[in-house]
C-alpha positions in Angstrom: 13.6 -12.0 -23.2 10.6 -12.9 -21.4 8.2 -10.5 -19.1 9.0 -12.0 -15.6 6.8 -10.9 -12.1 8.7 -10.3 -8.8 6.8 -9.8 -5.8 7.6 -9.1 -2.5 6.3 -8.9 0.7 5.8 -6.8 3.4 3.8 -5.9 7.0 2.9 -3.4 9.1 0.6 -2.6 12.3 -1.9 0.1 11.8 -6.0 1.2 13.3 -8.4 2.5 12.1 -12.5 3.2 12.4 -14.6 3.6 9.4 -16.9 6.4 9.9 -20.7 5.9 9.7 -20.3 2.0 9.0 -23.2 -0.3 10.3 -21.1 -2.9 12.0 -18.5 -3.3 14.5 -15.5 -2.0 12.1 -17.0 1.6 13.1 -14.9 1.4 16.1 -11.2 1.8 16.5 -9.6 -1.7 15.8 -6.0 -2.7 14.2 -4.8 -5.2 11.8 -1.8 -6.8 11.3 -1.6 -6.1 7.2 0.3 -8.3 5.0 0.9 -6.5 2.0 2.4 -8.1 -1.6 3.4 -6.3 -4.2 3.8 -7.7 -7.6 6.0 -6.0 -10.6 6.2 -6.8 -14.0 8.3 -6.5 -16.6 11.7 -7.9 -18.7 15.1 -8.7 -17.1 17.8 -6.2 -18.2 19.7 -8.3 -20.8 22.5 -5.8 -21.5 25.8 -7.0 -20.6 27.3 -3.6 -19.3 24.3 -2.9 -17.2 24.4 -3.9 -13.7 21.3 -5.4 -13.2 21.6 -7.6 -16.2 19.3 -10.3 -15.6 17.1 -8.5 -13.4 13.5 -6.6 -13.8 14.2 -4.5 -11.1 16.4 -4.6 -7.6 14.0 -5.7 -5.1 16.1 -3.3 -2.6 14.8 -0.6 -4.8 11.0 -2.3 -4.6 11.4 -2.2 -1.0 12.6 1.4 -0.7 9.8 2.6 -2.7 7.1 0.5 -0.3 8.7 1.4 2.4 9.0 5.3 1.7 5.1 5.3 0.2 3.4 2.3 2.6 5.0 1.2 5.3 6.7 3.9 6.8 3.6 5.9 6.9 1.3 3.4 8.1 2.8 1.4 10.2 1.5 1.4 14.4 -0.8 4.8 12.6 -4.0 5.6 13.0 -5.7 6.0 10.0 -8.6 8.0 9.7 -11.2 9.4 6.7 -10.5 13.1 6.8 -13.4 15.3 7.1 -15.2 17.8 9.5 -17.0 15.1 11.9 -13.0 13.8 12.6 -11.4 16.8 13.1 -11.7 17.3 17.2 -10.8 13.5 17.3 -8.0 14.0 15.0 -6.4 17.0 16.9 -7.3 15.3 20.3 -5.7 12.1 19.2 -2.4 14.0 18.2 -2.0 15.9 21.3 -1.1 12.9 22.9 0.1 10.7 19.6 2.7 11.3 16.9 1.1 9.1 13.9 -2.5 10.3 13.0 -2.4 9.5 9.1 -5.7 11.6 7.8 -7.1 10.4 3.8 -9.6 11.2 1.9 -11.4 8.0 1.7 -12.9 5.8 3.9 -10.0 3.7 5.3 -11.1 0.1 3.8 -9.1 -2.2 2.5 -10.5 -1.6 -0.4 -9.5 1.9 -0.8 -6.2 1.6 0.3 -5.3 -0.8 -2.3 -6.1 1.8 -5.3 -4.2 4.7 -2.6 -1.5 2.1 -2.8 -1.2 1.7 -6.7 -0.9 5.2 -7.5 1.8 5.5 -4.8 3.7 2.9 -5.9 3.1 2.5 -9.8 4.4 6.9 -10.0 7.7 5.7 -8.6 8.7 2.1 -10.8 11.8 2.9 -13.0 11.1 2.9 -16.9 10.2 -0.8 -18.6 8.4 -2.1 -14.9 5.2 -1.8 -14.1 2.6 -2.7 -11.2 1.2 -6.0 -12.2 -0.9 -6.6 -8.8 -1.5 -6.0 -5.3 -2.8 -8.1 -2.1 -3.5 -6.8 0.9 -4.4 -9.2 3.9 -6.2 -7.6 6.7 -6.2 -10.7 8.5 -5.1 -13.9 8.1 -8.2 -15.5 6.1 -9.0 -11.8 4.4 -7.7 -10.0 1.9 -8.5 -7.5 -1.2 -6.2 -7.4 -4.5 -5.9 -4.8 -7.3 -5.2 -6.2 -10.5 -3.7 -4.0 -13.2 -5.5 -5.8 -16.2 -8.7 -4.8 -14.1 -7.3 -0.7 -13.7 -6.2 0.4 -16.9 -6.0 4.5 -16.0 -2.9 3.4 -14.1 
């Protein structure tokens, strides 16, 4: 049987600032992300099982994006932890519910390699994360590609 990619799409609203950058992105702004999320691997081909033909279920590729990404992120704010944040942070959550503190700075970038640990620790057996793009807008983006990551 042949190794087959599925990918699927998804979106989400979230802020952010990045701390001690020298442009304008040091202030709070917000993207609407496009995310997609490509898995590899080969289709089931036993007869009894009941995703013969398939890689994986892309409702169980959803679920796992949603549960690790999406729900998280979306309409947060997401900020680098650290001590120079922390008034802001607890300020900011006094008076909102989704303040989503890392430990890196908040980039594209950086999320991308956040994202594939996430999401490659919770594929079933025989599928694995083959690539990731994330749009920050719509003429922007960043990918991860797995042949470039191999401590995945």
């Amino acid at each position: 049987m042949a190794v087959i990619r599925l990918t699927k799409e998804f979106s989400f609203e979230a802020a952010h600032a990045l701390d001690g950058y020298d442009g304008p992105c040091r202030e709070i702004h917000g993207h609407s992300y496009r995310l997609f999320v490509t898995v590899k691997g080969r289709p089931s081909a036993c007869d009894d099982d009941p995703k013969c033909g398939m890689v994986m279920d892309f409702g169980v590729l959803k679920r796992i994006v949603a549960d690790e990404i999406v729900s998280r992120l979306d309409h947060a704010f997401v900020l680098r932890r650290g001590a120079e944040n922390d008034a802001l942070c607890v300020a900011l959550e006094g008076r909102f519910s989704n303040i989503v503190r890392v430990d890196y700075q908040p980039t594209c970038e950086n999320m991308l390699e956040d994202f594939a640990r996430r999401i490659a620790a919770r594929l079933p057996r025989g599928v694995a994360l083959h690539a990731l793009r994330l749009h920050e807008t719509a003429t922007s983006y960043a990918e991860w590609l797995a042949e470039d990551n191999c401590d995945l």
